[in-house]
PDBQT receptor file of N, H, CA, C and O in Angstrom, charges set to zero:
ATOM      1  N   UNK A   1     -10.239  18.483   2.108  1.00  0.00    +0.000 N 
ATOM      2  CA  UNK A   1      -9.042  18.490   2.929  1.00  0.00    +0.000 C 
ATOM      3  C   UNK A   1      -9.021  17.246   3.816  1.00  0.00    +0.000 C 
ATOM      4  O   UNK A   1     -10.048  16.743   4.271  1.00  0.00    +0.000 OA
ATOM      5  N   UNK A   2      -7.553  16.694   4.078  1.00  0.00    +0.000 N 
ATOM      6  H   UNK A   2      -6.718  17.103   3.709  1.00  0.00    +0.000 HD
ATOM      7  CA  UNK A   2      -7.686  15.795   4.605  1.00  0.00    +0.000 C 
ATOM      8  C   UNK A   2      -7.354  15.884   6.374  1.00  0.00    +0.000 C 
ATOM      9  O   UNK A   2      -6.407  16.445   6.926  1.00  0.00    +0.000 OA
ATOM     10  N   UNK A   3      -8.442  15.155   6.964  1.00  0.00    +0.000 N 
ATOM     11  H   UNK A   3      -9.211  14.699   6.516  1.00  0.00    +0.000 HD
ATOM     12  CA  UNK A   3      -8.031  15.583   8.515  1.00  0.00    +0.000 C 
ATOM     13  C   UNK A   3      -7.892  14.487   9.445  1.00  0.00    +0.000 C 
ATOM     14  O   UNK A   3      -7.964  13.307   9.103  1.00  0.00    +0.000 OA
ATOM     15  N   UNK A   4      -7.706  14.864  10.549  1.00  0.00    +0.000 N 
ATOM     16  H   UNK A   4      -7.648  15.823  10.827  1.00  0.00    +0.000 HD
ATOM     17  CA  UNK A   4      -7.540  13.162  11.651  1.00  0.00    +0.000 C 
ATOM     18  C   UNK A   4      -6.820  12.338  11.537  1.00  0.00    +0.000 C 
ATOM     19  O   UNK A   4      -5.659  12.459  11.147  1.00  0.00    +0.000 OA
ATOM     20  N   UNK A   5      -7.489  11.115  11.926  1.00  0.00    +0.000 N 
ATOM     21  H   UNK A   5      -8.433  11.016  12.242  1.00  0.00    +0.000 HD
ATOM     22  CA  UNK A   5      -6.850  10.229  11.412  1.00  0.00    +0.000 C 
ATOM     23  C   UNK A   5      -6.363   9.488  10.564  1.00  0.00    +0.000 C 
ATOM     24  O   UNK A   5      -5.454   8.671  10.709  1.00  0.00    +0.000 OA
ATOM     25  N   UNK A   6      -7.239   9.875   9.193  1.00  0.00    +0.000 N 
ATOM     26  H   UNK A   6      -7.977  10.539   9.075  1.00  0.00    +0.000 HD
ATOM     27  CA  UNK A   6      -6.579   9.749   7.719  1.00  0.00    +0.000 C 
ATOM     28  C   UNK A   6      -5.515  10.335   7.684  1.00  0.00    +0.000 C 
ATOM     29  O   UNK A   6      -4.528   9.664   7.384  1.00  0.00    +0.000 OA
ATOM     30  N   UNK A   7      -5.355  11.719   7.963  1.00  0.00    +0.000 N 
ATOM     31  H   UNK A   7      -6.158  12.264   8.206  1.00  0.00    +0.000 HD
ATOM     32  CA  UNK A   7      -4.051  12.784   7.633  1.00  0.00    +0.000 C 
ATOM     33  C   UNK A   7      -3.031  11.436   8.456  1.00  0.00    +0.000 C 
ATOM     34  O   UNK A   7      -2.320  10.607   7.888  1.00  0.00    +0.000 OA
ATOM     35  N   UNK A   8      -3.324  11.631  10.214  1.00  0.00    +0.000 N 
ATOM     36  H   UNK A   8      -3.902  12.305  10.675  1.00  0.00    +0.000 HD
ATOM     37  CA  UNK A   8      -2.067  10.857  10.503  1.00  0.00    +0.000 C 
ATOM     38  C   UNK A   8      -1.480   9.586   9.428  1.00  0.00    +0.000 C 
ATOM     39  O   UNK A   8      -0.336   9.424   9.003  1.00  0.00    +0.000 OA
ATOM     40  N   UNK A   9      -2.712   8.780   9.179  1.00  0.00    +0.000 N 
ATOM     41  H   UNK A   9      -3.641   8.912   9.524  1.00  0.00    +0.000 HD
ATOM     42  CA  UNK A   9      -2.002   7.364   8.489  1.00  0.00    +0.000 C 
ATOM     43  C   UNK A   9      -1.422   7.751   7.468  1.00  0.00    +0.000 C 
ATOM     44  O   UNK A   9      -0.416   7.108   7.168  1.00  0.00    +0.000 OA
ATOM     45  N   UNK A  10      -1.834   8.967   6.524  1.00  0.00    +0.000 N 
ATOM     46  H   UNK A  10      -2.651   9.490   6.767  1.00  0.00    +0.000 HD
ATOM     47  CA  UNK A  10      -0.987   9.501   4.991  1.00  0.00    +0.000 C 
ATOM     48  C   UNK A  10       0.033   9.902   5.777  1.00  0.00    +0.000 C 
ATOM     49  O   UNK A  10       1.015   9.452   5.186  1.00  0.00    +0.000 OA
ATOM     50  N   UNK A  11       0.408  10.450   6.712  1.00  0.00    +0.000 N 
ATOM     51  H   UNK A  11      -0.389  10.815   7.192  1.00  0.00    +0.000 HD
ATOM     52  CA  UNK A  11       1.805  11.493   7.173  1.00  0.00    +0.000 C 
ATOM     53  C   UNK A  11       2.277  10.114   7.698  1.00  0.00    +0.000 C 
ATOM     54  O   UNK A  11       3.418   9.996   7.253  1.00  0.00    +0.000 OA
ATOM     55  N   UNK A  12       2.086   9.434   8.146  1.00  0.00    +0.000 N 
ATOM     56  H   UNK A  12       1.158   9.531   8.508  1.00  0.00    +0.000 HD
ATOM     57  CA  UNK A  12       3.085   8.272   8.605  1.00  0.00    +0.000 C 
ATOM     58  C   UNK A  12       3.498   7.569   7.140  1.00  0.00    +0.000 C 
ATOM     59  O   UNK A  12       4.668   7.569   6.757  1.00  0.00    +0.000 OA
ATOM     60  N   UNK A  13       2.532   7.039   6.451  1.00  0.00    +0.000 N 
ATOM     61  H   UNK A  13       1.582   7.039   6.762  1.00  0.00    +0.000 HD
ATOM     62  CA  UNK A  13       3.625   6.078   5.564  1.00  0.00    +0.000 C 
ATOM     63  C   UNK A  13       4.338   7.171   5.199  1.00  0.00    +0.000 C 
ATOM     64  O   UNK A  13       5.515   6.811   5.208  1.00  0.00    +0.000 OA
ATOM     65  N   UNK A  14       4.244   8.691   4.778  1.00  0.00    +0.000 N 
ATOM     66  H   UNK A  14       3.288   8.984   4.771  1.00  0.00    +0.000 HD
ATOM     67  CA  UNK A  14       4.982   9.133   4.061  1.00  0.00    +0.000 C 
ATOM     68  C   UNK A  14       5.978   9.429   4.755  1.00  0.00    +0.000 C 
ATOM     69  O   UNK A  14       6.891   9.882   4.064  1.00  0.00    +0.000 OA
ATOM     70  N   UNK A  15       6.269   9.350   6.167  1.00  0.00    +0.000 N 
ATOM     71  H   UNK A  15       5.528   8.982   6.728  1.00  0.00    +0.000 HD
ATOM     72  CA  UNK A  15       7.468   9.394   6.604  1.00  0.00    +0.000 C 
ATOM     73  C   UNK A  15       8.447   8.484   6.525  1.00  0.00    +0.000 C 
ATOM     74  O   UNK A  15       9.663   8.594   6.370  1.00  0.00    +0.000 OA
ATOM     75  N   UNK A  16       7.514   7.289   6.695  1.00  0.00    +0.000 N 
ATOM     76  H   UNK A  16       6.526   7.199   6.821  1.00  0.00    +0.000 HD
ATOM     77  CA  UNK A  16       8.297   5.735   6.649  1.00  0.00    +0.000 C 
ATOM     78  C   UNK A  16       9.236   5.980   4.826  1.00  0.00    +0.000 C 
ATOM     79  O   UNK A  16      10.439   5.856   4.600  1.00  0.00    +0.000 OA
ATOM     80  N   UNK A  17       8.428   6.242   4.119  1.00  0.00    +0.000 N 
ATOM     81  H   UNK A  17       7.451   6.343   4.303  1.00  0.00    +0.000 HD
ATOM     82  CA  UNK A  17       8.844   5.929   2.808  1.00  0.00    +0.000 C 
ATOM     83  C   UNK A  17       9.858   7.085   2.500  1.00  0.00    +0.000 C 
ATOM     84  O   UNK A  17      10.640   6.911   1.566  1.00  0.00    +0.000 OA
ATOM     85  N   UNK A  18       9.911   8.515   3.377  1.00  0.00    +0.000 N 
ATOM     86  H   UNK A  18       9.275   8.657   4.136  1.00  0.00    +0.000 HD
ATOM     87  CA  UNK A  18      10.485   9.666   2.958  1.00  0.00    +0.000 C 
ATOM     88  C   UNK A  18      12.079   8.857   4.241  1.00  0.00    +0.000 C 
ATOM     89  O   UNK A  18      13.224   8.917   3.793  1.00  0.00    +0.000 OA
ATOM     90  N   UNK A  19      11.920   8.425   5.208  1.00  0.00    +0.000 N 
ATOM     91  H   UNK A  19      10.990   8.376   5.572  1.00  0.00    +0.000 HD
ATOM     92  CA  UNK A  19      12.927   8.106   6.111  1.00  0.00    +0.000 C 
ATOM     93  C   UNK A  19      13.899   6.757   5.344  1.00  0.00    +0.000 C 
ATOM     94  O   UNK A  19      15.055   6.532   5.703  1.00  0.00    +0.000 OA
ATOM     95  N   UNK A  20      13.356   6.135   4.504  1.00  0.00    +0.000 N 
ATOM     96  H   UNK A  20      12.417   6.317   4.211  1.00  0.00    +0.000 HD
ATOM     97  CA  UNK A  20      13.943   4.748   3.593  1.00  0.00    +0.000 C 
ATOM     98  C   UNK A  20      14.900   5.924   2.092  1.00  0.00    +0.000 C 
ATOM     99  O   UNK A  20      15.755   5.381   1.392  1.00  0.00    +0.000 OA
ATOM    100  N   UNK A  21      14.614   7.102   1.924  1.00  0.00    +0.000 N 
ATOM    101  H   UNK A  21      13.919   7.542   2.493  1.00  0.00    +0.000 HD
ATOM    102  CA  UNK A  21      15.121   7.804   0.843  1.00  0.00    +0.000 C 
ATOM    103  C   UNK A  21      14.760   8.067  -0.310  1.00  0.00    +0.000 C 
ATOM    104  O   UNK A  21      15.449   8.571  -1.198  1.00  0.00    +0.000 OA
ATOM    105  N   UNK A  22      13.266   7.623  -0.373  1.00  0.00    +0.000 N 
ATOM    106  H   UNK A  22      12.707   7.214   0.348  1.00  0.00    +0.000 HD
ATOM    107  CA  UNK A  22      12.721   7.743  -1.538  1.00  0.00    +0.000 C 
ATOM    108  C   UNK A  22      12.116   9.004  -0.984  1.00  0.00    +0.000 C 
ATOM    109  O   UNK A  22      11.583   9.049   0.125  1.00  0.00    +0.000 OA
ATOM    110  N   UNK A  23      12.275  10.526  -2.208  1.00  0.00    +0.000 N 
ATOM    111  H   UNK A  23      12.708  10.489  -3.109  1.00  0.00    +0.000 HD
ATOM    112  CA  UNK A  23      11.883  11.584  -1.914  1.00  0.00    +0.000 C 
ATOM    113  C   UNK A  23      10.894  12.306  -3.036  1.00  0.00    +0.000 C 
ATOM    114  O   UNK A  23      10.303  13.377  -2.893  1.00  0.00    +0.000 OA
ATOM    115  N   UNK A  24      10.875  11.437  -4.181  1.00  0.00    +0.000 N 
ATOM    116  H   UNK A  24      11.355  10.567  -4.298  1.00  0.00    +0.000 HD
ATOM    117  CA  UNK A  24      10.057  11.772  -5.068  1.00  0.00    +0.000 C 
ATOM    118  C   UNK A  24       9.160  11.501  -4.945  1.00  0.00    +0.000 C 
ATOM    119  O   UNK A  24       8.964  10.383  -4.470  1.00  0.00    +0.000 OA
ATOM    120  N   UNK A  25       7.678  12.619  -5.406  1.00  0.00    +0.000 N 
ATOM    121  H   UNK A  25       7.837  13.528  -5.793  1.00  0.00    +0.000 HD
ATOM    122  CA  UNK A  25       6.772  12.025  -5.087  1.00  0.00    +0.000 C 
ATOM    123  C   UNK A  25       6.324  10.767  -6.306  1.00  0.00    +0.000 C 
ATOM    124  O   UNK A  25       6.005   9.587  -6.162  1.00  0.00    +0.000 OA
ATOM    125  N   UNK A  26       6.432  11.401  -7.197  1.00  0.00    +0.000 N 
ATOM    126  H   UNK A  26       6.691  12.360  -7.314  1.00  0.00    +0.000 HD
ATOM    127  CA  UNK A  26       5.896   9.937  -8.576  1.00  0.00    +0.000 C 
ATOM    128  C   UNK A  26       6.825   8.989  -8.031  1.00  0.00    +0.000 C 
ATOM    129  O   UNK A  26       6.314   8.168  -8.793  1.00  0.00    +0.000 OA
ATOM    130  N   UNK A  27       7.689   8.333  -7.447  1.00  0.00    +0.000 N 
ATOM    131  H   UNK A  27       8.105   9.000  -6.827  1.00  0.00    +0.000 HD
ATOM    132  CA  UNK A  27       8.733   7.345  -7.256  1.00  0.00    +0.000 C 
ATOM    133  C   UNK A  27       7.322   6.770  -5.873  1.00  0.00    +0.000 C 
ATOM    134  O   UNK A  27       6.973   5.590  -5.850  1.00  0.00    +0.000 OA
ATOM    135  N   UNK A  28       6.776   7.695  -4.985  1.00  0.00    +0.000 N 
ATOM    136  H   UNK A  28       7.059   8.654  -5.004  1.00  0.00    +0.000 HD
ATOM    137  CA  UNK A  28       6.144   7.057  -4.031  1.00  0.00    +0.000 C 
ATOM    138  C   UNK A  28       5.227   6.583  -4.638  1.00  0.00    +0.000 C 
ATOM    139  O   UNK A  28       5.182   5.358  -4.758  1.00  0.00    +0.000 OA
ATOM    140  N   UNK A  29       4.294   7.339  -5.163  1.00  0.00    +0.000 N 
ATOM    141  H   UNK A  29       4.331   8.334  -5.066  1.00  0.00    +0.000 HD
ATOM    142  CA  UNK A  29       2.902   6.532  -5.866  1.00  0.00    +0.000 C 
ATOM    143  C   UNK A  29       3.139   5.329  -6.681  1.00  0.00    +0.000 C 
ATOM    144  O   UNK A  29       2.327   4.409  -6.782  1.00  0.00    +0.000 OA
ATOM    145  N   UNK A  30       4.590   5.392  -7.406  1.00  0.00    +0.000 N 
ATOM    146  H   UNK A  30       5.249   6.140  -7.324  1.00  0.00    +0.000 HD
ATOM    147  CA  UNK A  30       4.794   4.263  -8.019  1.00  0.00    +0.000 C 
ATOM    148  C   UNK A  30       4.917   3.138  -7.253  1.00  0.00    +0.000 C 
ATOM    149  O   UNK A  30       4.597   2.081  -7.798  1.00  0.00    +0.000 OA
ATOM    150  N   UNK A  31       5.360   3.099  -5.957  1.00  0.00    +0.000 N 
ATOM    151  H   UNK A  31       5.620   3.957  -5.515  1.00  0.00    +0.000 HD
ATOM    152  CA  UNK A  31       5.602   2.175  -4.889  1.00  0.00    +0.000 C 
ATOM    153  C   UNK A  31       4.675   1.260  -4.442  1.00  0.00    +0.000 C 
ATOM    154  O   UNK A  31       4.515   0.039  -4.466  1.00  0.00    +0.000 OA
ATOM    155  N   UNK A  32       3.917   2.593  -3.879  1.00  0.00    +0.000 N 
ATOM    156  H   UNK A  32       4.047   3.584  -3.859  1.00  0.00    +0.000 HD
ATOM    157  CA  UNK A  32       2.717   1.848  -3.403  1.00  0.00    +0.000 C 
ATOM    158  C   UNK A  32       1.768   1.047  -4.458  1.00  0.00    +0.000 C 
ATOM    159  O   UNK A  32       1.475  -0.134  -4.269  1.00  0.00    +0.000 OA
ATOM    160  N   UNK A  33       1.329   1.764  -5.548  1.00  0.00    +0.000 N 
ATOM    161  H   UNK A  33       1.567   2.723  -5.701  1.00  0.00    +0.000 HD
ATOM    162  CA  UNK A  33       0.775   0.891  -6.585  1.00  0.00    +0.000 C 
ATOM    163  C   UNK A  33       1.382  -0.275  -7.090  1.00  0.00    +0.000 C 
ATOM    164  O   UNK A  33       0.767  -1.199  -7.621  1.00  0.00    +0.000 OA
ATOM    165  N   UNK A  34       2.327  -0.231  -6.956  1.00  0.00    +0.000 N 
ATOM    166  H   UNK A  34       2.827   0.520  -6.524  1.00  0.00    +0.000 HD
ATOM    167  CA  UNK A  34       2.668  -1.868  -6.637  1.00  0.00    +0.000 C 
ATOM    168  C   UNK A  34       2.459  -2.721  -5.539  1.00  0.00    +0.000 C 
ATOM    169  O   UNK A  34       2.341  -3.938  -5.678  1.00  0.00    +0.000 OA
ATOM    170  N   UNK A  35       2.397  -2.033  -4.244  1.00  0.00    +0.000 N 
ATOM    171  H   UNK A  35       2.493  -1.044  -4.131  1.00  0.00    +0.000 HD
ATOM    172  CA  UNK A  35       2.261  -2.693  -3.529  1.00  0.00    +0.000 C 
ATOM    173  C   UNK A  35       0.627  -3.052  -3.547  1.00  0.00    +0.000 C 
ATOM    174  O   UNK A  35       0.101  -4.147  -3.746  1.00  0.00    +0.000 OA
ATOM    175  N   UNK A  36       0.268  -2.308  -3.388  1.00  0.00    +0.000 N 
ATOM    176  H   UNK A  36       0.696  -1.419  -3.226  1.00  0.00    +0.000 HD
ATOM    177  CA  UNK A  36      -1.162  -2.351  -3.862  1.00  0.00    +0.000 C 
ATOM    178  C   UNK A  36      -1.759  -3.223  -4.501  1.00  0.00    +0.000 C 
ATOM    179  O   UNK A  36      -2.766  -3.856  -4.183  1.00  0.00    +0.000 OA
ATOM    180  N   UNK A  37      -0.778  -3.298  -5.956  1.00  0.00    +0.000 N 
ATOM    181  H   UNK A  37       0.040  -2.784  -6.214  1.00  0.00    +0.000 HD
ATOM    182  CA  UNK A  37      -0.999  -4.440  -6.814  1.00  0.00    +0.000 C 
ATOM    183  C   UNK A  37      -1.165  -5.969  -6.143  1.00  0.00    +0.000 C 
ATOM    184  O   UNK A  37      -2.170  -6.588  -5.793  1.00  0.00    +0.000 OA
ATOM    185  N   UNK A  38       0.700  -6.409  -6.109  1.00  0.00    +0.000 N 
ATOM    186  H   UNK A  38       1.516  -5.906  -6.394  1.00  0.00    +0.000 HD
ATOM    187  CA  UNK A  38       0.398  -7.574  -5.238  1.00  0.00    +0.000 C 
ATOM    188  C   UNK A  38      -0.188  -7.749  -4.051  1.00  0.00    +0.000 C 
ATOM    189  O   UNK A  38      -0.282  -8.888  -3.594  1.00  0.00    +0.000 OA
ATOM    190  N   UNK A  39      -0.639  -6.732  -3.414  1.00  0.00    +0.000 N 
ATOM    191  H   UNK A  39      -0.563  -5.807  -3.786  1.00  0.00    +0.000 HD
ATOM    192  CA  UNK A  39      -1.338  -7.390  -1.905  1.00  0.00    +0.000 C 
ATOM    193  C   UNK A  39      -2.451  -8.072  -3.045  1.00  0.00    +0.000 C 
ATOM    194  O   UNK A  39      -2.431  -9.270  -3.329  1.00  0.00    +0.000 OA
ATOM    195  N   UNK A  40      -3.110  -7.402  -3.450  1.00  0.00    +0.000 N 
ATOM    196  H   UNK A  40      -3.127  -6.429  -3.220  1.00  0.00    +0.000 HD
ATOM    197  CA  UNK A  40      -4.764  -7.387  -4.507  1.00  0.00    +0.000 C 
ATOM    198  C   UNK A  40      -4.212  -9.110  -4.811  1.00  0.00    +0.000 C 
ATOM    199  O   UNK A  40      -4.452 -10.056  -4.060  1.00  0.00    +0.000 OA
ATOM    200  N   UNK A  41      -3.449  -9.169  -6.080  1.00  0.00    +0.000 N 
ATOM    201  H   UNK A  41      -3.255  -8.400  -6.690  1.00  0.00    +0.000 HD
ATOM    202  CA  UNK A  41      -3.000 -10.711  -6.457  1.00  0.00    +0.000 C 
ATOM    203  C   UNK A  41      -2.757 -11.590  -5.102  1.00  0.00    +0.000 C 
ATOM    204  O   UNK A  41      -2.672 -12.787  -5.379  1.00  0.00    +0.000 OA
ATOM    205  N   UNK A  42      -2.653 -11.370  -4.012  1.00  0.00    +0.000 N 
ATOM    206  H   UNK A  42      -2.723 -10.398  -3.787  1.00  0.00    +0.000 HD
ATOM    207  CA  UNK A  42      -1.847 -12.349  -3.003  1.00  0.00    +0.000 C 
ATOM    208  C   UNK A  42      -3.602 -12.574  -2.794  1.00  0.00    +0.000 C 
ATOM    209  O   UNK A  42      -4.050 -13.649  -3.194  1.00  0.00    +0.000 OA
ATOM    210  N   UNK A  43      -4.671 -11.464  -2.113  1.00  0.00    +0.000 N 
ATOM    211  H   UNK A  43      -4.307 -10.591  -1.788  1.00  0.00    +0.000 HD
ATOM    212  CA  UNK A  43      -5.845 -11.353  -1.722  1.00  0.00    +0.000 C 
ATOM    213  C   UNK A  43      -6.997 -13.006  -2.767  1.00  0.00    +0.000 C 
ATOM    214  O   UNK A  43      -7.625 -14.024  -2.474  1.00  0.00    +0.000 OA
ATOM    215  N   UNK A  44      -6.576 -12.182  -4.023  1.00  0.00    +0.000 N 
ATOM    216  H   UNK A  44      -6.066 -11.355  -4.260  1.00  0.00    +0.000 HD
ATOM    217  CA  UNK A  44      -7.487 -13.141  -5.141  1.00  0.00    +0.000 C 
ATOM    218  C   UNK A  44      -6.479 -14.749  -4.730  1.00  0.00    +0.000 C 
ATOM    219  O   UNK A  44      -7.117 -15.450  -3.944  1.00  0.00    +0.000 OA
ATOM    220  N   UNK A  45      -5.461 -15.204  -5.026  1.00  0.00    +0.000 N 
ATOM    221  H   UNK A  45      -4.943 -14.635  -5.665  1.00  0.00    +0.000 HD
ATOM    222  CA  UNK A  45      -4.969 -16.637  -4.627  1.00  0.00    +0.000 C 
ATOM    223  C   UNK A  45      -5.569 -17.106  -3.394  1.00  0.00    +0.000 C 
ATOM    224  O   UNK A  45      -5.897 -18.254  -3.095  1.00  0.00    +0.000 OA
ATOM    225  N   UNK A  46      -5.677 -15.859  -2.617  1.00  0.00    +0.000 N 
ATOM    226  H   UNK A  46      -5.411 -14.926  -2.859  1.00  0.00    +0.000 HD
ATOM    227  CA  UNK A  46      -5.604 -16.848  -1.236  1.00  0.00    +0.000 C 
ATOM    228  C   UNK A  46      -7.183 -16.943  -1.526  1.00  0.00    +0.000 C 
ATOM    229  O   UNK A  46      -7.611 -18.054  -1.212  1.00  0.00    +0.000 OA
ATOM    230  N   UNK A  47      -7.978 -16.243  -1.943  1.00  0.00    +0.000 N 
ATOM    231  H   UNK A  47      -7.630 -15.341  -2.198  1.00  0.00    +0.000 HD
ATOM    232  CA  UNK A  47      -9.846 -16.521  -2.237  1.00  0.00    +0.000 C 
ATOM    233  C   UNK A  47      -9.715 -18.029  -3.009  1.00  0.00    +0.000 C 
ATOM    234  O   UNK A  47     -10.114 -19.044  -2.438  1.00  0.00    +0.000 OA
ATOM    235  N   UNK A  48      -9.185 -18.065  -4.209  1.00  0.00    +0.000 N 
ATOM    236  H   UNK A  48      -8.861 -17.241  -4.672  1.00  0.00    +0.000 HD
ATOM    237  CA  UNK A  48      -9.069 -19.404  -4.714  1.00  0.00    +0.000 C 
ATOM    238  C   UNK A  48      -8.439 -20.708  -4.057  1.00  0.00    +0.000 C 
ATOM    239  O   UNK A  48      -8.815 -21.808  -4.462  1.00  0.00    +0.000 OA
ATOM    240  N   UNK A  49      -7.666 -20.623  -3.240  1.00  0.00    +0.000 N 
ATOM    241  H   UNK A  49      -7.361 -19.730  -2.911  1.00  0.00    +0.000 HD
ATOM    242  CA  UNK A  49      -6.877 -21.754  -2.622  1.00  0.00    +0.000 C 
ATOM    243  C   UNK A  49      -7.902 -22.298  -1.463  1.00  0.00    +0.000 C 
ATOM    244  O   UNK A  49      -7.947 -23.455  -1.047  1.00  0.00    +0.000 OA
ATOM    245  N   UNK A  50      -8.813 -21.065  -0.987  1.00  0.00    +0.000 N 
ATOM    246  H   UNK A  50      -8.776 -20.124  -1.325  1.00  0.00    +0.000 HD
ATOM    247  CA  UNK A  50     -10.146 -21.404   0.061  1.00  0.00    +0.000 C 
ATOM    248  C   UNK A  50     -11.349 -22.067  -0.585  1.00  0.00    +0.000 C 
ATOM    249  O   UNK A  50     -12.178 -22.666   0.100  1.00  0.00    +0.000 OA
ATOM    250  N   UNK A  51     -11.442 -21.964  -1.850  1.00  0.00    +0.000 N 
ATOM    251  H   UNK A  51     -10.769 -21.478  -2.407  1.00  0.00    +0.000 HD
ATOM    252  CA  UNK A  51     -12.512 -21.779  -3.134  1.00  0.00    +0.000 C 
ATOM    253  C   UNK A  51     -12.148 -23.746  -3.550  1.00  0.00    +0.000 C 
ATOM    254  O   UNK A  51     -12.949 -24.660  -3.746  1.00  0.00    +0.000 OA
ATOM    255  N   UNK A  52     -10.555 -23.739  -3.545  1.00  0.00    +0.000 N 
ATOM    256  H   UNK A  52      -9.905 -22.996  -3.386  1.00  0.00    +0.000 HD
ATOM    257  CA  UNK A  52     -10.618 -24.802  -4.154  1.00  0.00    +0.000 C 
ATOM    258  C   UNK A  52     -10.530 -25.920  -2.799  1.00  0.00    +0.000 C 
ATOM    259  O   UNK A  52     -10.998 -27.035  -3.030  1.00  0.00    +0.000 OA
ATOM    260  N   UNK A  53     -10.059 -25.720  -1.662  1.00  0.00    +0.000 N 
ATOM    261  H   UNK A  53      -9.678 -24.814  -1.475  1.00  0.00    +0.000 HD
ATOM    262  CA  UNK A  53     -10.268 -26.538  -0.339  1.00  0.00    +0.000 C 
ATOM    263  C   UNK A  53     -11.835 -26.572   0.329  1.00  0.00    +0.000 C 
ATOM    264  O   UNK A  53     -12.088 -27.148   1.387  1.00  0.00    +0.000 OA
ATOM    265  N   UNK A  54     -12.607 -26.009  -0.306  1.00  0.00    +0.000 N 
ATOM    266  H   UNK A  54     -12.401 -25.540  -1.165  1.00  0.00    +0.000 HD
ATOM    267  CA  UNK A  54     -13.718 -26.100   0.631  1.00  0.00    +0.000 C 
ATOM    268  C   UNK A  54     -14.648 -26.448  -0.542  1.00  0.00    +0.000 C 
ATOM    269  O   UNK A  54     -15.844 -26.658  -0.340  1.00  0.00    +0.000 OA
TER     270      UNK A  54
């Protein structure tokens, strides 16, 4: 079970994302795993752009 302050941070995005109108849940997971995705791709460029300046 999830408690504290994990619960709060899951109950907040899911408000943020339930208050924007997305009410499905597969429509949310799909969201975030994208977002997820590109943060990850933005994370690896910015390692290489440090990789290739230094």
């Amino acid at each position: 079970m999830i408690t504290g302050e994990l619960k709060s941070k899951v109950d907040k995005i899911w408000d943020t994302i339930w208050s924007v109108g997305i009410s499905n849940p597969i429509s949310v997971v799909e969201q975030l795993t994208y977002l997820l995705f590109i943060k990850r791709l933005d994370e690896l460029h910015t390692l290489k752009e440090r990789k290739a300046a230094g």
